[in-house]
HTML snippet that shows the backbone in 3Dmol.js (N, CA, C, O; Angstrom):
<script src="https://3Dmol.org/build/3Dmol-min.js"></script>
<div id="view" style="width:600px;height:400px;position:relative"></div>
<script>
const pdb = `
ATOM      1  N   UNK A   1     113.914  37.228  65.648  1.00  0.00           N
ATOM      2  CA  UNK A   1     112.943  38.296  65.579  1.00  0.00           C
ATOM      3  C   UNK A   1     112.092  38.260  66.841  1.00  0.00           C
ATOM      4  O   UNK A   1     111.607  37.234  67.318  1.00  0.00           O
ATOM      5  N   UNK A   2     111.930  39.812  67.460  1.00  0.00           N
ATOM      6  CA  UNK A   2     111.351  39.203  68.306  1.00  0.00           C
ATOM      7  C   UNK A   2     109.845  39.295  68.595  1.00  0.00           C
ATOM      8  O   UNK A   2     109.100  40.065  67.990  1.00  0.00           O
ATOM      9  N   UNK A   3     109.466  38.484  69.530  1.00  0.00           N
ATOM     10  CA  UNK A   3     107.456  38.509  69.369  1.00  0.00           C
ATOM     11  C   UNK A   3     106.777  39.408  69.786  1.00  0.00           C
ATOM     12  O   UNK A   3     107.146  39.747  70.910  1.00  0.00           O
ATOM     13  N   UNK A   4     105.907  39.991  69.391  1.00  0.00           N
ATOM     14  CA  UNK A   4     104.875  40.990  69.671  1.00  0.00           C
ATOM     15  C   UNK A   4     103.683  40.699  70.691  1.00  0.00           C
ATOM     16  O   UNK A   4     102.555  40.268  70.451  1.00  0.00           O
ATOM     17  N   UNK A   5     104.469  41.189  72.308  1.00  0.00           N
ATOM     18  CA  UNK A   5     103.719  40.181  73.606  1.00  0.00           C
ATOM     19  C   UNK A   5     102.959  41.569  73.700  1.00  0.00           C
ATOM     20  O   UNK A   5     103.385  42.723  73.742  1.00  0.00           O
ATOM     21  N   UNK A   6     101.279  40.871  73.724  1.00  0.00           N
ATOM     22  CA  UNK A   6     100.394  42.312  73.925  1.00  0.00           C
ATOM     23  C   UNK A   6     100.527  42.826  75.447  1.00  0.00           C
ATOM     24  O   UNK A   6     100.331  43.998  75.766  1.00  0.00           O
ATOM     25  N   UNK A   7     100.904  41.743  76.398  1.00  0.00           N
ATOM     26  CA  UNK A   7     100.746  42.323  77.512  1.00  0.00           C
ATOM     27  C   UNK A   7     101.701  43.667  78.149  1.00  0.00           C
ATOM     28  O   UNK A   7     101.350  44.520  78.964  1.00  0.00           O
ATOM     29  N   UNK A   8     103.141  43.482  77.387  1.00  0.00           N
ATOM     30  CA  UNK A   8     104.049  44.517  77.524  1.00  0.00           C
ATOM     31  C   UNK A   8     103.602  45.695  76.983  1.00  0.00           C
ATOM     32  O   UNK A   8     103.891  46.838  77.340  1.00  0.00           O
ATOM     33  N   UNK A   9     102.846  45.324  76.055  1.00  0.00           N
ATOM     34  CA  UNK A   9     101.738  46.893  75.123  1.00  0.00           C
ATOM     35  C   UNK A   9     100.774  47.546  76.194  1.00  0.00           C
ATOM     36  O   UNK A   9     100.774  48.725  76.549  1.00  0.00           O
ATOM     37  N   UNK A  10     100.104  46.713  76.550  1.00  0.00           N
ATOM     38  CA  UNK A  10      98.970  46.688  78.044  1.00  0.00           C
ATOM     39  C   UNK A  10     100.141  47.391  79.063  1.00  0.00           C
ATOM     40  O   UNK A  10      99.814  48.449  79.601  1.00  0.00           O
ATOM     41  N   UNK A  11     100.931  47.069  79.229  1.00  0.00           N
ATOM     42  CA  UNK A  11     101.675  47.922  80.480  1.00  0.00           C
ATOM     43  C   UNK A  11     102.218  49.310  80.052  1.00  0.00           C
ATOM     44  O   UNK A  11     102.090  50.412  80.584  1.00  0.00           O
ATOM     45  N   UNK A  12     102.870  48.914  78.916  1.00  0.00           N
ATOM     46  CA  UNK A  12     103.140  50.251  77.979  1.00  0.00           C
ATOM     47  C   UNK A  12     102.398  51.325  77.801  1.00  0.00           C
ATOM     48  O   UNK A  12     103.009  52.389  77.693  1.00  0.00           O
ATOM     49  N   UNK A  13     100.763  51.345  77.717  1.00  0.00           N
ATOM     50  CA  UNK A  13      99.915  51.917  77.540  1.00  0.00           C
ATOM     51  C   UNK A  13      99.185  52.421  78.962  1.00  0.00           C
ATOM     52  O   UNK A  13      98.422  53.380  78.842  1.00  0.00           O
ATOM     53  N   UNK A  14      99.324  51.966  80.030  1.00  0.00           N
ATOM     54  CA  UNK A  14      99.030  51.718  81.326  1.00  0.00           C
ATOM     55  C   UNK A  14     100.196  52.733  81.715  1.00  0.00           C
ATOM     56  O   UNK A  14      99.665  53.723  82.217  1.00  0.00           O
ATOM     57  N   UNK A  15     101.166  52.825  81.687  1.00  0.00           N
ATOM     58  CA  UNK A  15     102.107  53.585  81.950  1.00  0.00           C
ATOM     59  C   UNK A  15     102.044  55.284  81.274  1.00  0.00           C
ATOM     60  O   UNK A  15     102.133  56.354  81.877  1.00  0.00           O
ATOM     61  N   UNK A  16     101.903  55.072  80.154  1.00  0.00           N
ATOM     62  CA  UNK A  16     101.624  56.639  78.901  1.00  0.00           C
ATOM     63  C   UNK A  16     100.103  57.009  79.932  1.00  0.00           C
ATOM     64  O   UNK A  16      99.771  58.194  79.893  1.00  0.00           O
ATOM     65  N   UNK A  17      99.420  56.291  80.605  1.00  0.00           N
ATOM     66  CA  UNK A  17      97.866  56.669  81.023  1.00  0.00           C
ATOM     67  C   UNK A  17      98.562  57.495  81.984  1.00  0.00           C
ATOM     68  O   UNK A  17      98.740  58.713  81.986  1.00  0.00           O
ATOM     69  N   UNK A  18      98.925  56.595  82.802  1.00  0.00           N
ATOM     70  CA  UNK A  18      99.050  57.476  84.171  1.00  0.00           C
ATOM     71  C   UNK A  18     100.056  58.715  84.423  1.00  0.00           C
ATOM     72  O   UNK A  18     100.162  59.474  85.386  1.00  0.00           O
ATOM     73  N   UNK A  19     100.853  58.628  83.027  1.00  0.00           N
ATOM     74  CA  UNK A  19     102.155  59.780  83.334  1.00  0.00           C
ATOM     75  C   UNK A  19     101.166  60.700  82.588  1.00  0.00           C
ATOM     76  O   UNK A  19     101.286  61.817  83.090  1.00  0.00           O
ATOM     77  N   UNK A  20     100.059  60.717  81.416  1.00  0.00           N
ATOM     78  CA  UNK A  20      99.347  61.609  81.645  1.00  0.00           C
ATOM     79  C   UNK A  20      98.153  62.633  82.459  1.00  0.00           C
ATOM     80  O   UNK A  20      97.840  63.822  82.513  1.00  0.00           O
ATOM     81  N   UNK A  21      97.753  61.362  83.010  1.00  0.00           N
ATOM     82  CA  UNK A  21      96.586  61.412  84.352  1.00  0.00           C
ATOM     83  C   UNK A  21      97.579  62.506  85.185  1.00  0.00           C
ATOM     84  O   UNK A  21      97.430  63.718  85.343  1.00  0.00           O
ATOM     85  N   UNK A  22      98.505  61.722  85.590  1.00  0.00           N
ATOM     86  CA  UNK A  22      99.359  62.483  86.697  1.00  0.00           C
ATOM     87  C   UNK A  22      99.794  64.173  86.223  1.00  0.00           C
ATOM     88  O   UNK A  22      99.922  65.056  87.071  1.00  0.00           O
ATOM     89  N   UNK A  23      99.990  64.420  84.687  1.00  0.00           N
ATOM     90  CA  UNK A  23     100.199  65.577  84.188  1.00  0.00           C
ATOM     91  C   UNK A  23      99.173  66.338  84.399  1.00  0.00           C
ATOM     92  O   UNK A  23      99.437  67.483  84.765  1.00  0.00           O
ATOM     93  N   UNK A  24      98.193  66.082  84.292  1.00  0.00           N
ATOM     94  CA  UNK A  24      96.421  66.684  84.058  1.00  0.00           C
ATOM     95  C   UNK A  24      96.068  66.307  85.474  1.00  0.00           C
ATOM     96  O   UNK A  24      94.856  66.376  85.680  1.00  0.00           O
ATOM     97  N   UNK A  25      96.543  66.058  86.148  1.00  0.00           N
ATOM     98  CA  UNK A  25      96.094  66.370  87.489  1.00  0.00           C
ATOM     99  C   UNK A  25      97.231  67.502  88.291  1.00  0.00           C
ATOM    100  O   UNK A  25      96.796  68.218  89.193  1.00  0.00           O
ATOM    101  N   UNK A  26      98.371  67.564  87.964  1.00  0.00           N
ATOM    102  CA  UNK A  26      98.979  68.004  89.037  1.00  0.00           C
ATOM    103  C   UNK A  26      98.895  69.922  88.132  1.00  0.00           C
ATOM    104  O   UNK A  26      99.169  70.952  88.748  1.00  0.00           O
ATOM    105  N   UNK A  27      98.424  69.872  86.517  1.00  0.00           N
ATOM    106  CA  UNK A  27      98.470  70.755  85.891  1.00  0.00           C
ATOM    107  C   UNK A  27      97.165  71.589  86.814  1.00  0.00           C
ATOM    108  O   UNK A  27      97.039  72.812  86.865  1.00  0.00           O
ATOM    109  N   UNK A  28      96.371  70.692  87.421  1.00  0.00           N
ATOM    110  CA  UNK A  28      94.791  70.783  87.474  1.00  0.00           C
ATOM    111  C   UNK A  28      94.920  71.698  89.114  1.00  0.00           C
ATOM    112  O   UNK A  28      94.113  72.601  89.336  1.00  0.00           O
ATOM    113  N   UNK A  29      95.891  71.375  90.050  1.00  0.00           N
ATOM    114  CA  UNK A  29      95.855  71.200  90.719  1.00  0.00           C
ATOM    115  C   UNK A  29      96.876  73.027  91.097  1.00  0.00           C
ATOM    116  O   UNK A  29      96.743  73.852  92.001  1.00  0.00           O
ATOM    117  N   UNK A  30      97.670  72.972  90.066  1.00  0.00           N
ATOM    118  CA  UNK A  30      98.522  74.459  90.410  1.00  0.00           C
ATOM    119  C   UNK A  30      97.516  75.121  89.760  1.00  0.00           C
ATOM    120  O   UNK A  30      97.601  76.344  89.865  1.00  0.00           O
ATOM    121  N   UNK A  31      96.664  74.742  89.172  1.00  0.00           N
ATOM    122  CA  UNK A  31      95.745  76.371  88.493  1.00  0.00           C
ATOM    123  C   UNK A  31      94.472  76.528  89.517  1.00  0.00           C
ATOM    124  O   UNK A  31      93.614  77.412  89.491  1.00  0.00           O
ATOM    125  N   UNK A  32      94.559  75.700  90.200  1.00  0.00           N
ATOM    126  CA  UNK A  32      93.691  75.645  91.479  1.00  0.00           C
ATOM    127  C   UNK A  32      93.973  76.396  92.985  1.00  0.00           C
ATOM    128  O   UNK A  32      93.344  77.067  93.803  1.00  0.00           O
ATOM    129  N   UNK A  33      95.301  75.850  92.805  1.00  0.00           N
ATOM    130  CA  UNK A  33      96.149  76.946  94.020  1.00  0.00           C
ATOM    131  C   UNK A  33      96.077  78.298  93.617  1.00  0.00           C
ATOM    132  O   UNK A  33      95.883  79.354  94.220  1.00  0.00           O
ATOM    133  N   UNK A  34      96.313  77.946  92.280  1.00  0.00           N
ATOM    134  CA  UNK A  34      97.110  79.667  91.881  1.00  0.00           C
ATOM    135  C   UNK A  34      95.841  80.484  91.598  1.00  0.00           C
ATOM    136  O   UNK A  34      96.055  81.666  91.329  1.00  0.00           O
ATOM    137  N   UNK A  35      94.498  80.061  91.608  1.00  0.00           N
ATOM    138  CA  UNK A  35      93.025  80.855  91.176  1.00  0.00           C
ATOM    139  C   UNK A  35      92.900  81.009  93.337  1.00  0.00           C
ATOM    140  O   UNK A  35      92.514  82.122  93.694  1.00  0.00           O
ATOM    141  N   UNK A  36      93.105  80.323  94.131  1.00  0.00           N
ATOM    142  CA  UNK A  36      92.770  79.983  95.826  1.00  0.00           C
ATOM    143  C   UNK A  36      94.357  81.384  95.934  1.00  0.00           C
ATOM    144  O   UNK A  36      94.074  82.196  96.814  1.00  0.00           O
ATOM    145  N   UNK A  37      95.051  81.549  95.601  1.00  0.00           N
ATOM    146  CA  UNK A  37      96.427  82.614  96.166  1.00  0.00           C
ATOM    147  C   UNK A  37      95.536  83.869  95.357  1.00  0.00           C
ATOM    148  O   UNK A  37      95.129  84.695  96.174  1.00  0.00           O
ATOM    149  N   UNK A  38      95.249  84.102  94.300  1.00  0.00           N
ATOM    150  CA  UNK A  38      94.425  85.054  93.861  1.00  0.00           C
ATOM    151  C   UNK A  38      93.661  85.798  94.342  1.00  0.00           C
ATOM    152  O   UNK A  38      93.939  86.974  94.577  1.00  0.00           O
ATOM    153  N   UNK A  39      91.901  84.947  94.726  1.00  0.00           N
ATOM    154  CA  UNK A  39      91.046  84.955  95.647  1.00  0.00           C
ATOM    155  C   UNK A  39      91.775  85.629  96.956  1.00  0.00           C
ATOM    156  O   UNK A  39      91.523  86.799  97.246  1.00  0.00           O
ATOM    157  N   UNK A  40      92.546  84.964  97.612  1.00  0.00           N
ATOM    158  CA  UNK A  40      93.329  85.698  99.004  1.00  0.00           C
ATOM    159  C   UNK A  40      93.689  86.864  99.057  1.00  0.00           C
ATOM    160  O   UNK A  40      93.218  87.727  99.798  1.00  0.00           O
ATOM    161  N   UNK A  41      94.946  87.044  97.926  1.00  0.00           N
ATOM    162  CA  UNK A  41      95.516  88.510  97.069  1.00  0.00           C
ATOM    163  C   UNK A  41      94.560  89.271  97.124  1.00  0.00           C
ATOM    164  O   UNK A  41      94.753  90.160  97.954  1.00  0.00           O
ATOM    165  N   UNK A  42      93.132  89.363  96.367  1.00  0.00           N
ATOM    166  CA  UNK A  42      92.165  90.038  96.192  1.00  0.00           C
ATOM    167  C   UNK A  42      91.077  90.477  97.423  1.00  0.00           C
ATOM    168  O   UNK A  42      90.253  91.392  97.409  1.00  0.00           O
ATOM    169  N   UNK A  43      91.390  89.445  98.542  1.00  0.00           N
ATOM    170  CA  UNK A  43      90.522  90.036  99.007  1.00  0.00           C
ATOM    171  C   UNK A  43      91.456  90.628 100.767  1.00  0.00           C
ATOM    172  O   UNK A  43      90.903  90.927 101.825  1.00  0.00           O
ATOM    173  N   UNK A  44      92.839  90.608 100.472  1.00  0.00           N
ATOM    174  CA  UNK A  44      93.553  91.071 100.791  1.00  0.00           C
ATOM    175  C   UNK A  44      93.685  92.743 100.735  1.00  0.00           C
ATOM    176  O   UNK A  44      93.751  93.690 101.519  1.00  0.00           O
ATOM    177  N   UNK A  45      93.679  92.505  99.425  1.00  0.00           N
ATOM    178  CA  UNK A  45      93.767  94.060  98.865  1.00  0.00           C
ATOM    179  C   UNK A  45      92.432  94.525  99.592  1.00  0.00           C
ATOM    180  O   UNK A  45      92.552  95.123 100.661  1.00  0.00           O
ATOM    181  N   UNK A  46      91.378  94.323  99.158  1.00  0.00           N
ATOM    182  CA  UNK A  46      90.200  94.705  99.472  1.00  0.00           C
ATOM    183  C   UNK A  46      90.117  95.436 101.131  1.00  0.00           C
ATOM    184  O   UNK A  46      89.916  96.552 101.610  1.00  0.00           O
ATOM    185  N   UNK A  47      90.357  94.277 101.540  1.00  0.00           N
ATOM    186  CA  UNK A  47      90.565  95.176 103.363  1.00  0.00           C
ATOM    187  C   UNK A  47      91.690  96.211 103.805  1.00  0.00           C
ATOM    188  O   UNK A  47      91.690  96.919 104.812  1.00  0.00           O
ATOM    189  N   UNK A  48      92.760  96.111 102.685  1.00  0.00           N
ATOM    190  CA  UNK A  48      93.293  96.782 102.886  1.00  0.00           C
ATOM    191  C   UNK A  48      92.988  98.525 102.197  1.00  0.00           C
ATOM    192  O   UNK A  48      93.534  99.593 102.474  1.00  0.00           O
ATOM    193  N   UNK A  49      91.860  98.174 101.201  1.00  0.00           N
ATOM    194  CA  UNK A  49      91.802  99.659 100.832  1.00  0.00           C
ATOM    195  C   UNK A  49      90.536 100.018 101.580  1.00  0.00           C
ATOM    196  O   UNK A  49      90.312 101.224 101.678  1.00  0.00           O
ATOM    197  N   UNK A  50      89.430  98.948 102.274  1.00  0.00           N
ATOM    198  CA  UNK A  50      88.722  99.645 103.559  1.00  0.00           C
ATOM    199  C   UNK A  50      89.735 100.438 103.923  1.00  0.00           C
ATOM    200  O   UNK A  50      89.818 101.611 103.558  1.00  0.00           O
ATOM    201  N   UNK A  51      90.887  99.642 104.943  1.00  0.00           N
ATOM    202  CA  UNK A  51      91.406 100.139 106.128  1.00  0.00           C
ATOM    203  C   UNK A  51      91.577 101.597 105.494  1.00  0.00           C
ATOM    204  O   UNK A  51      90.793 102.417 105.971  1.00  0.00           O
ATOM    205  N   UNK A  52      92.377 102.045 104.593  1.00  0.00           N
ATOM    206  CA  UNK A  52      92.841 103.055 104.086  1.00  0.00           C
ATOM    207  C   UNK A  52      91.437 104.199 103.781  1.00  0.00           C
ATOM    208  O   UNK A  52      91.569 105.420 103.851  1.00  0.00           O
ATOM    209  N   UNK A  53      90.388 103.641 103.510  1.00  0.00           N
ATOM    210  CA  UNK A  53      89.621 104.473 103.078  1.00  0.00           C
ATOM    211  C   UNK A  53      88.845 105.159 104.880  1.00  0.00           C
ATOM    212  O   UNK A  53      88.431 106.315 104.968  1.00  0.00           O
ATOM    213  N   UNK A  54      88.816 104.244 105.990  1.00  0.00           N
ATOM    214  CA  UNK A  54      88.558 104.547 107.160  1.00  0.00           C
ATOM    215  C   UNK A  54      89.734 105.458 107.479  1.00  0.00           C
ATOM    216  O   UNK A  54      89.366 106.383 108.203  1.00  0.00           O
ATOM    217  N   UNK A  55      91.039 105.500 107.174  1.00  0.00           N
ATOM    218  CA  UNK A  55      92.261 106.589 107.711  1.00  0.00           C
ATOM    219  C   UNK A  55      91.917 107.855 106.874  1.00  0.00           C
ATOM    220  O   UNK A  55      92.054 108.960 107.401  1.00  0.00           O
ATOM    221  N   UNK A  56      91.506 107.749 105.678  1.00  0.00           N
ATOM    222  CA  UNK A  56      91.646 108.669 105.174  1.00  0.00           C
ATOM    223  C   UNK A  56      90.300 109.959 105.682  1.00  0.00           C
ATOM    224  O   UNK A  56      90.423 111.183 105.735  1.00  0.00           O
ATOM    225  N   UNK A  57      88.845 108.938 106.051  1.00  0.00           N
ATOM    226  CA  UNK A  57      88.429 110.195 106.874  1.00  0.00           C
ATOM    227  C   UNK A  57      88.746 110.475 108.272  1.00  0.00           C
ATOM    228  O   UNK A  57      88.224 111.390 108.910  1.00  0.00           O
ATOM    229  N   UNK A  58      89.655 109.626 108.750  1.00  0.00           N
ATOM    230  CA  UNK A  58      89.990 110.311 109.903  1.00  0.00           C
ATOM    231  C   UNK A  58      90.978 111.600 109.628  1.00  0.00           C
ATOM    232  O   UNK A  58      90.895 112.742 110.081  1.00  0.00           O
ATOM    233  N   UNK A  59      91.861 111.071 108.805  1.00  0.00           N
ATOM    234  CA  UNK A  59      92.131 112.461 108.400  1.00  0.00           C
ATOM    235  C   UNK A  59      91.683 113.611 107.863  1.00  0.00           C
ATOM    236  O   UNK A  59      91.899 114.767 108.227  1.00  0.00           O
ATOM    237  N   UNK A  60      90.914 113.118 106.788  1.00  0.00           N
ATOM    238  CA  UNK A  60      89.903 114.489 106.695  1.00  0.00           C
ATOM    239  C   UNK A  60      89.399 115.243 107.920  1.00  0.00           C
ATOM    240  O   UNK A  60      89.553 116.460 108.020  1.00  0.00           O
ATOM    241  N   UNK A  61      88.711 114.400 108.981  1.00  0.00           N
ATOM    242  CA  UNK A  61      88.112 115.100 109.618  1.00  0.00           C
ATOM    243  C   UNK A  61      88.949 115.967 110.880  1.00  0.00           C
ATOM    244  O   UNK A  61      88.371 116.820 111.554  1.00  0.00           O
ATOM    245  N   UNK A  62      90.448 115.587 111.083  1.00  0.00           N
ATOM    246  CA  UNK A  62      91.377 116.160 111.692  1.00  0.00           C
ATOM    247  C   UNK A  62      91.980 117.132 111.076  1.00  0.00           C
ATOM    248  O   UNK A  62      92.475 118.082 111.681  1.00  0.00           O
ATOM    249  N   UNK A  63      92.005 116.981 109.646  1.00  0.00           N
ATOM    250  CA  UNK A  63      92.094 118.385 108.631  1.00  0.00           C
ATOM    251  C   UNK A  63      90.848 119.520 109.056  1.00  0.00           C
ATOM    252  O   UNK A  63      91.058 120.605 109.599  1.00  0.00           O
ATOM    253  N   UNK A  64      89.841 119.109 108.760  1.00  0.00           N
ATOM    254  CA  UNK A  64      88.637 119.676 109.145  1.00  0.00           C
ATOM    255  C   UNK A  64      88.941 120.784 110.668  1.00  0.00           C
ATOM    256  O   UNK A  64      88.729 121.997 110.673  1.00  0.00           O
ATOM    257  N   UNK A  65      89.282 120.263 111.431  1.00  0.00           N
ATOM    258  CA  UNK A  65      89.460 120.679 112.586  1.00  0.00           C
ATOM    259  C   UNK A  65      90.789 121.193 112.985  1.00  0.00           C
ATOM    260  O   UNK A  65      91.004 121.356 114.186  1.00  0.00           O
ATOM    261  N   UNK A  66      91.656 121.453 112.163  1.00  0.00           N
ATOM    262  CA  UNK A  66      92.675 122.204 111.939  1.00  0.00           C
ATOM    263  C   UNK A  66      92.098 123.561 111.706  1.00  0.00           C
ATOM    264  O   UNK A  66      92.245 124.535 112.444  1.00  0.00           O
ATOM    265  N   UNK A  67      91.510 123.512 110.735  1.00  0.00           N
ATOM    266  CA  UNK A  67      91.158 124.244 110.041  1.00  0.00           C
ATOM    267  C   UNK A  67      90.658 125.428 110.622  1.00  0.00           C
ATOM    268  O   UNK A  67      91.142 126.552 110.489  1.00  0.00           O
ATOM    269  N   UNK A  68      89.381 125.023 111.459  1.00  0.00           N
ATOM    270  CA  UNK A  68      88.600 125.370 111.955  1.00  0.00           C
ATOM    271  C   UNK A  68      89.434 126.505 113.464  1.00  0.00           C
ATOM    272  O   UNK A  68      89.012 127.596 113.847  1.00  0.00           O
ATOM    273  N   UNK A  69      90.632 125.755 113.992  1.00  0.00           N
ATOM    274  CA  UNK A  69      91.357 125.766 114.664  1.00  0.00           C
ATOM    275  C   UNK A  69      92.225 127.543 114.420  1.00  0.00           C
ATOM    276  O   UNK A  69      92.448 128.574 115.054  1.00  0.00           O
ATOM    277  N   UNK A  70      92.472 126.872 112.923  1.00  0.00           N
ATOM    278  CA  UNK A  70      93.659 128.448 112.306  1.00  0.00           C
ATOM    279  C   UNK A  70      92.445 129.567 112.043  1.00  0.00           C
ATOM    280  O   UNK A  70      92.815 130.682 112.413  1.00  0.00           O
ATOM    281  N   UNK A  71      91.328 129.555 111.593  1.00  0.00           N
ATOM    282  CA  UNK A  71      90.380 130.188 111.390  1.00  0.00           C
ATOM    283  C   UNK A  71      90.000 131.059 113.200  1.00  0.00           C
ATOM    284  O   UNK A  71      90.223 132.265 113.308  1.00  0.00           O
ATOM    285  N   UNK A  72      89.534 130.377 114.226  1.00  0.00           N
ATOM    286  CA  UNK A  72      89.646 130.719 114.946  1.00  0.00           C
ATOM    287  C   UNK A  72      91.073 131.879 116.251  1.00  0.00           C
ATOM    288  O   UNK A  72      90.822 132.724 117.110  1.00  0.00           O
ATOM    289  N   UNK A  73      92.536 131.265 115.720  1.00  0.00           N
ATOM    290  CA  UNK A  73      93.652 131.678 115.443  1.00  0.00           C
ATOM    291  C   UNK A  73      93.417 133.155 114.859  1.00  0.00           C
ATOM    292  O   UNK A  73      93.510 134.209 115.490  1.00  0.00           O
ATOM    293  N   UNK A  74      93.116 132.997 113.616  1.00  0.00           N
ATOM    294  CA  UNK A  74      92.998 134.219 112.460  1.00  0.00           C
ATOM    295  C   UNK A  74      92.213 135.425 113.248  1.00  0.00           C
ATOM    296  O   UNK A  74      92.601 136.575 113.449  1.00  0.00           O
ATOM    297  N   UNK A  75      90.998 134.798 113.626  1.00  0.00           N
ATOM    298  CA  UNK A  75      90.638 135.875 114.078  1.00  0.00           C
ATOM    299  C   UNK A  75      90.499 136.227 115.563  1.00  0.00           C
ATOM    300  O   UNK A  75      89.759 137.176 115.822  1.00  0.00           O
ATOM    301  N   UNK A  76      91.089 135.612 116.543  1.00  0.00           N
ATOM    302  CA  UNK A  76      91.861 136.188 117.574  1.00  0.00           C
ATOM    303  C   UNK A  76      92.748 136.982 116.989  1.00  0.00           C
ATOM    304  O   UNK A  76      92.186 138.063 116.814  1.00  0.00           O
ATOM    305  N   UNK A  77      93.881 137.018 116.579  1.00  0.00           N
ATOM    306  CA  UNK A  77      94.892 137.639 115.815  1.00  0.00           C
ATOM    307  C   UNK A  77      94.077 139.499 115.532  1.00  0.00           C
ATOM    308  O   UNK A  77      94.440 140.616 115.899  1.00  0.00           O
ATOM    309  N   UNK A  78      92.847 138.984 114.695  1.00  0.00           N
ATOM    310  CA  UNK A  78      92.452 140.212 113.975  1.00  0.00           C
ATOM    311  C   UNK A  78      92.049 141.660 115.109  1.00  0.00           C
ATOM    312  O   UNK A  78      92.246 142.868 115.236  1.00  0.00           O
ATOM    313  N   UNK A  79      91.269 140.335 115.832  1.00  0.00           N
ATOM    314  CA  UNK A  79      90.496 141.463 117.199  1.00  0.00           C
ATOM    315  C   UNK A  79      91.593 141.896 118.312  1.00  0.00           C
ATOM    316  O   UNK A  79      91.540 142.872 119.061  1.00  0.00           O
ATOM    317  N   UNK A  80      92.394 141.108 118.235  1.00  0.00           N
ATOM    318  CA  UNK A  80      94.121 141.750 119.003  1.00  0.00           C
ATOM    319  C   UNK A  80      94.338 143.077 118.040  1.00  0.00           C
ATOM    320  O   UNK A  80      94.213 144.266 118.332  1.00  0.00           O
ATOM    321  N   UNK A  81      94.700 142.465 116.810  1.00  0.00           N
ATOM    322  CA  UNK A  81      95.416 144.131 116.387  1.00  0.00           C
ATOM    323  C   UNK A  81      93.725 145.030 116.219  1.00  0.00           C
ATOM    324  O   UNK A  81      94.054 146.203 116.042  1.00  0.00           O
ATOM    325  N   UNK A  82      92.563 144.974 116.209  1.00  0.00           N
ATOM    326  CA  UNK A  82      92.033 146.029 116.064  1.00  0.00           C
ATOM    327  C   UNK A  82      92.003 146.439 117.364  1.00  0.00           C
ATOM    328  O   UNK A  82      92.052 147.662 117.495  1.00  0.00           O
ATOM    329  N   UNK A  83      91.921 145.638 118.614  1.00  0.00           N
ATOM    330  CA  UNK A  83      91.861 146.162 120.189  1.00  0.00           C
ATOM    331  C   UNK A  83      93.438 147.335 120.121  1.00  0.00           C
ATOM    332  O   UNK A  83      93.591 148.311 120.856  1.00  0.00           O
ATOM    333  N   UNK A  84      94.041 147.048 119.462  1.00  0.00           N
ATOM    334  CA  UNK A  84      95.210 148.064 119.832  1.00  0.00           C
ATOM    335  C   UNK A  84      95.616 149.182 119.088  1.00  0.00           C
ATOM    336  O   UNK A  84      96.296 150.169 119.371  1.00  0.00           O
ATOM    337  N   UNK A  85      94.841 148.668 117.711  1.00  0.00           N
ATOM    338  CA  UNK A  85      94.942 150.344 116.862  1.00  0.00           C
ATOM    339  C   UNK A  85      93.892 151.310 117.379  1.00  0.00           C
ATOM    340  O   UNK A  85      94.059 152.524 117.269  1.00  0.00           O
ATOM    341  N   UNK A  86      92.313 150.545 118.201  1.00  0.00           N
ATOM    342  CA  UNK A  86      91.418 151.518 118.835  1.00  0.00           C
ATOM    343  C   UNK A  86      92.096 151.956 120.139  1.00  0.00           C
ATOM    344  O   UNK A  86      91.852 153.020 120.707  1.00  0.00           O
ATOM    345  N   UNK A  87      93.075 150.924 120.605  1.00  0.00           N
ATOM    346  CA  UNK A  87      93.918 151.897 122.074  1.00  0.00           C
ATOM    347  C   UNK A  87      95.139 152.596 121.445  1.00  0.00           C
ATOM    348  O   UNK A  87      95.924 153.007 122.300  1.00  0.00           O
ATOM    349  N   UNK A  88      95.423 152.786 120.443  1.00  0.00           N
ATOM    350  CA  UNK A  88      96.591 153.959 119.975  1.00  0.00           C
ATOM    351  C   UNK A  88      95.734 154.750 119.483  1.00  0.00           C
ATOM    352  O   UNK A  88      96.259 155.823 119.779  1.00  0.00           O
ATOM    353  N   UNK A  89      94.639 155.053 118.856  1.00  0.00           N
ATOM    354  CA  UNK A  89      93.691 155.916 118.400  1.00  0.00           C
ATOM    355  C   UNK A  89      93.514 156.798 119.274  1.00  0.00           C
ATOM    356  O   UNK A  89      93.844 157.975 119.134  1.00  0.00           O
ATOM    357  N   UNK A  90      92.713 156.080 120.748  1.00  0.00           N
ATOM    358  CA  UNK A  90      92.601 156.550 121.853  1.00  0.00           C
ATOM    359  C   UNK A  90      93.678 157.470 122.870  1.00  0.00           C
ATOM    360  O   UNK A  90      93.450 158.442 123.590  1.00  0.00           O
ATOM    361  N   UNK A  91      94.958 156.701 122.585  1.00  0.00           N
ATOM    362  CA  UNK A  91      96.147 157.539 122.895  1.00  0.00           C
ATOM    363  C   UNK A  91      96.632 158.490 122.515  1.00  0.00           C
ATOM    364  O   UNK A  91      97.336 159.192 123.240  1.00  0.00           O
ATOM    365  N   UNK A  92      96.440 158.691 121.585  1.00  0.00           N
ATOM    366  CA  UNK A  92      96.783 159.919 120.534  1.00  0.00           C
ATOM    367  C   UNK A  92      95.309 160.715 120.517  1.00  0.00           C
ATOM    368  O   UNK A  92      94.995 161.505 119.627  1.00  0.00           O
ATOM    369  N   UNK A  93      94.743 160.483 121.279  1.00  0.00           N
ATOM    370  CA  UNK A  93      93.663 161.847 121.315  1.00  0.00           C
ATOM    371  C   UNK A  93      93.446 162.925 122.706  1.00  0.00           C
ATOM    372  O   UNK A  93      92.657 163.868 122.639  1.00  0.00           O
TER     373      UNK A  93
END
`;
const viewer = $3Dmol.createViewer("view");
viewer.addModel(pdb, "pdb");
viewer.setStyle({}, {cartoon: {color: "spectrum"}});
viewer.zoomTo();
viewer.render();
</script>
């Protein structure tokens, strides 16, 4: 039969410590990365919807000035055809 040596218990128990220590640390340690890749992600995004929100009034304001552009267009256009229905008016009199 054999004897019940406490010290092999002492190592036994010494061993169950540290394969848990080591679990609860390395568990400790990916929810740490993975909250630090998050943080990054987030503030990733973040500059990236500045950047987007700075393009988007540049575009507005190049819309803006399109605009302004065909409007001006429009009415060149208008004072052309009225300059020439008052010179066919004129022709025909």
């Amino acid at each position: 039969m054999p004897v019940f040596d406490p010290s092999v218990a002492i190592n036994l128990a010494a061993v169950a410590t540290a394969v848990v220590a080591s679990a609860v640390w390395l568990k400790s340690a990916l929810v740490r990365q993975r909250h630090e890749e998050l943080e990054q992600l987030a503030d990733t995004r973040g500059e990236r919807i500045k950047d987007q929100e700075v393009r988007i009034l540049e575009l507005e304001k190049a819309v803006a000035e399109m605009r302004g552009q065909m409007q001006a267009i429009q009415a060149l256009k208008a004072t052309e055809i009225a300059d020439q229905v008052v010179a066919q008016l004129n022709a025909q009199k």
